[in-house]
C-alpha positions in Angstrom: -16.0 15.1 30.4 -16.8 11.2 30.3 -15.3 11.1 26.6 -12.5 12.6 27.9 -11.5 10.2 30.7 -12.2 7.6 28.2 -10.0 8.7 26.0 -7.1 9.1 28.8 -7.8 6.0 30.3 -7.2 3.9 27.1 -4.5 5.6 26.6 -3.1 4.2 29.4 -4.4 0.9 28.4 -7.2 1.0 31.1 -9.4 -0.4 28.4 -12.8 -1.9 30.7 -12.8 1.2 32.4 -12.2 3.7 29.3 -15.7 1.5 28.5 -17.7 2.3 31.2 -16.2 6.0 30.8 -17.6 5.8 27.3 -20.6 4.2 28.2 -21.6 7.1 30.7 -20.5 9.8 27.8 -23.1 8.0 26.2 -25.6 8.1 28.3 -25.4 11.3 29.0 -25.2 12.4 25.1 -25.3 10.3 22.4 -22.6 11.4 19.8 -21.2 9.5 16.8 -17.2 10.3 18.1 -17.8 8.6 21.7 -19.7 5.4 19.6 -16.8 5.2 17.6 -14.3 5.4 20.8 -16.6 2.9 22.3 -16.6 0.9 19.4 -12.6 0.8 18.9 -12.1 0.0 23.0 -14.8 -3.4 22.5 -12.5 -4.6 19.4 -9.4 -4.0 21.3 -11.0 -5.8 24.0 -12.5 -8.8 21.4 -15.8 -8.1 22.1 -16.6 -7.9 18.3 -20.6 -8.5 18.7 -20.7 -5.6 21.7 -18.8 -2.8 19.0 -21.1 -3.3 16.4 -24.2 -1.5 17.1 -22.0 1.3 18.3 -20.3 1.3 14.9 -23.9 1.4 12.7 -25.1 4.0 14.9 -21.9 6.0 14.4 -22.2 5.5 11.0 -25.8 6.9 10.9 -24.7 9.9 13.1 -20.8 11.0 11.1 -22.2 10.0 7.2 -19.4 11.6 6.3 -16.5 9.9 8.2 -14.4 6.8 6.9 -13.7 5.9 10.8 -17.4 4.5 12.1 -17.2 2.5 8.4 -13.5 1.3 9.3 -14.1 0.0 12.7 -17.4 -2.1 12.0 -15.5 -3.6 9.4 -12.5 -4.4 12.2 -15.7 -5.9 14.2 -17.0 -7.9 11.4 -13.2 -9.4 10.7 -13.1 -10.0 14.5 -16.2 -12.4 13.6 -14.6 -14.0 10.5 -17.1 -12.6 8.5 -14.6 -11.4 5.9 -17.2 -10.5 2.8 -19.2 -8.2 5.5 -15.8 -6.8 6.5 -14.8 -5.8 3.0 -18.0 -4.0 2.0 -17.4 -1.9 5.0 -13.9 -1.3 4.6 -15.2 -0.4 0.8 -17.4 2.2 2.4 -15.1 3.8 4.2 -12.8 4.1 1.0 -15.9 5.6 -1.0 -16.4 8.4 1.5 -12.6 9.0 1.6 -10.6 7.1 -0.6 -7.5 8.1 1.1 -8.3 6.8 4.1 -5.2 4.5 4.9 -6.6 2.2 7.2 -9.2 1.0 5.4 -7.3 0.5 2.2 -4.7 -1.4 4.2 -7.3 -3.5 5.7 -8.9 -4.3 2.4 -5.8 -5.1 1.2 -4.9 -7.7 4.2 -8.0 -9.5 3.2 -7.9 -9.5 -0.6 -4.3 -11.1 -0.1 -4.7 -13.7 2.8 -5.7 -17.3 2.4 -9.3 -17.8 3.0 
């Protein structure tokens, strides 16, 4: 249910309280698609360092998802750590290499100025 709201209220751009929403899911059950909701509500809200651990844990929990992959590597770009940003971004394309965002992203770094 806490997912849920969390997902509704960052839809409607309520983005500290979709967090705390999250955070409860979270305490309540730990799951890999609520870290990665979590995750994607701290980089919208530029809290790069906070999304991370979220990220590597959803990673660890949905092995075979692109997403948690994708998002650290949002995080890690949010902390001008470009290098770290692109092997996740290459992750992400390894378990799918399809998977849009990632490629975009890779490409966005591989062709700006350093």
């Amino acid at each position: 249910a806490h997912h849920n709201l969390g997902v509704c209220l960052a839809a409607q751009d309520q983005n500290e309280k979709a967090i705390l929403s999250y955070r409860r899911a979270l305490e309540l059950r730990d799951d890999g698609r609520t870290r990665i909701e979590l995750g994607k509500m701290y980089i919208l809200t530029s809290q790069w360092s906070a999304a991370i651990p979220h990220l590597k844990a959803a990673v660890q929990q949905l092995p075979d998802s692109p997403r948690p992959s994708f998002y650290w590597g949002e995080a890690l770009r949010g902390l001008h750590q470009p290098q770290e940003a692109r092997q996740q971004y290459r992750r992400a394309l390894k378990i799918n290499p399809r998977y849009t965002p990632a490629r975009q992203a890779l490409h966005h770094l591989d062709t700006s100025i350093p």
